[in-house]
C-alpha positions as CSV (number, residue, x, y, z in Angstrom):
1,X,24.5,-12.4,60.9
2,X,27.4,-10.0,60.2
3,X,29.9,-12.7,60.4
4,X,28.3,-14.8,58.0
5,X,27.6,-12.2,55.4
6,X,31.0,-10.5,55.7
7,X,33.2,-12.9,53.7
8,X,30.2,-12.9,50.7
9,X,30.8,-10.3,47.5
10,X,27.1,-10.9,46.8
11,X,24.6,-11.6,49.4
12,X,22.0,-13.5,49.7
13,X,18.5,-11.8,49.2
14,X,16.6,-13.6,51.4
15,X,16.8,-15.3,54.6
16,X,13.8,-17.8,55.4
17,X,13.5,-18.3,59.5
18,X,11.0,-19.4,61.7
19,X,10.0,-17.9,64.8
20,X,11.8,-19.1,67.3
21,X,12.9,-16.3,70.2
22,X,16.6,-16.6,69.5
23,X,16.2,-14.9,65.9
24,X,14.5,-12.0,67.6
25,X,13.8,-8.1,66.1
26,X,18.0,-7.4,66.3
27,X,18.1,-10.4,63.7
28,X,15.9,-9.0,61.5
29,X,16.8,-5.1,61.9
30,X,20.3,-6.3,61.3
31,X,19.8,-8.3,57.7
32,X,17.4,-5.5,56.6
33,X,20.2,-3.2,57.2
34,X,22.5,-5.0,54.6
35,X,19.2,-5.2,52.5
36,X,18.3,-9.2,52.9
37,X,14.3,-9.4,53.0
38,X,13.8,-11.6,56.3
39,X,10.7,-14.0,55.7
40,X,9.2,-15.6,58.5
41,X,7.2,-19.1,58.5
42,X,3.4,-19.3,59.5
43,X,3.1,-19.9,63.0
44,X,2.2,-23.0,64.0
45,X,3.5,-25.0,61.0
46,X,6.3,-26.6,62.0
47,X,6.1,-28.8,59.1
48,X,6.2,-25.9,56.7
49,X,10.5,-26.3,56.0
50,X,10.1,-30.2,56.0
51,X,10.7,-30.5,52.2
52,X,12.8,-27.6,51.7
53,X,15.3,-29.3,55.3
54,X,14.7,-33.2,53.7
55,X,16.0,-31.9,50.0
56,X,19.3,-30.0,51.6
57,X,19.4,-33.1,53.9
58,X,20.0,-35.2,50.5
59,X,21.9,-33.3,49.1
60,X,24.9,-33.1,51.3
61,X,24.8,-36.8,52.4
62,X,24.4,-38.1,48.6
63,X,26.4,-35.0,46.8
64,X,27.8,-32.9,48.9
65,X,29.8,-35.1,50.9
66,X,31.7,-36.7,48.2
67,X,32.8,-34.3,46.0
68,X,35.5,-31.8,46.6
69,X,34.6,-28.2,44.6
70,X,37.2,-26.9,41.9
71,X,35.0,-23.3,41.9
72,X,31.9,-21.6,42.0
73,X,30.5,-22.5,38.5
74,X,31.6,-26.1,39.4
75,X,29.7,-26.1,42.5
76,X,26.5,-24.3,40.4
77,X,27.3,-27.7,37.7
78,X,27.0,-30.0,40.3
79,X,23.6,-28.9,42.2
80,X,22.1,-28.9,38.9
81,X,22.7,-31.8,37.9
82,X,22.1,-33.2,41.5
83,X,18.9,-31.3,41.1
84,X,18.0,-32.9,38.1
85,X,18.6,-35.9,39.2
86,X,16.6,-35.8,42.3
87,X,13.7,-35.1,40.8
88,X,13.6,-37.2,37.8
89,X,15.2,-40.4,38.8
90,X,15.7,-40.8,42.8
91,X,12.7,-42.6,44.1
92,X,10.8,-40.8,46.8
93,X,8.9,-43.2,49.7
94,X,6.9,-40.6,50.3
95,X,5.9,-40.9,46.8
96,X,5.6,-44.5,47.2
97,X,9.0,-45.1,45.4
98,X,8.2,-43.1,42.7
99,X,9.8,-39.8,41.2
100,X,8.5,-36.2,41.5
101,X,9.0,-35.3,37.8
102,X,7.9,-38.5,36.0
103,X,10.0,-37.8,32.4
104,X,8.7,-41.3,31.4
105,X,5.5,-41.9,29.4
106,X,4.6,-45.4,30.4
107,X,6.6,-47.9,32.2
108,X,6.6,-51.4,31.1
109,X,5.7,-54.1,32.8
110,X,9.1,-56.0,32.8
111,X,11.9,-54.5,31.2
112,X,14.2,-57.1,29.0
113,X,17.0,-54.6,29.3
114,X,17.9,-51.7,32.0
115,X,20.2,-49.0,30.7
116,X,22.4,-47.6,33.6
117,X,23.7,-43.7,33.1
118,X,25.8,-42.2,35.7
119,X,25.0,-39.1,38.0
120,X,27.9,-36.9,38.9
121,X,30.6,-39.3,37.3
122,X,29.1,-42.3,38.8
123,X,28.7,-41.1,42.4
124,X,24.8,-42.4,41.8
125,X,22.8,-44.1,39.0
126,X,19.5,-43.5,37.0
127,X,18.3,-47.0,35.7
128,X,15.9,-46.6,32.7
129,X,14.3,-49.7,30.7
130,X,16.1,-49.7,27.1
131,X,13.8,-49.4,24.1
């Protein structure tokens, strides 16, 4: 914990763990000391990060990956936009291939023309029917 935070001019304010033996009371006594709230996952959920893990998961295979970082408010650019894009035009399956923020008031049935915008300078691409 100390040699993670020590290079940081802000910390972070929380830490999220779970309860496994190797984060034990030092872990905890340790972040509290450089004032980071520690909160800990319900036991017996181990599916309780699955959504948080599968998100950062995405976002450094599709974004992180590929882009090199000219600075902190370029970094804070990119994940929003990343952001924005996975949630309003990056099909889920667990949503049965559709999106989590639906910005789209119907869909038509067949679309004569499909409109292609680029994500983060064409690394992806949100397809829309034209109107």
């Amino acid at each position: 914990m100390r040699n993670a935070t020590a290079f940081y001019a802000e910390l972070p304010r929380f830490i999220i763990r779970d309860n496994d033996a190797k984060f034990g009371g030092d872990f905890d006594r340790v972040a509290e000391g450089v004032g980071i709230r520690v909160i800990r996952t319900a036991i017996h959920a181990p599916l309780m990060n699955a959504t948080c893990e599968r998100f950062l998961g995405s976002l450094r295979r599709e974004c992180l990956d590929h882009v090199i970082f000219l600075g902190v408010r370029h970094f804070e650019s990119v994940l929003r936009e990343y952001a924005a894009f996975f949630n309003s035009a990056r099909p889920h399956q667990g949503l049965r291939q559709s999106v989590p923020i639906n910005t789209s008031q119907t869909e038509p049935a067949r679309a004569q023309h499909v409109q292609a915008r680029q994500v983060l300078g064409g690394l992806h691409h949100d397809y829309r029917a034209a109107a």
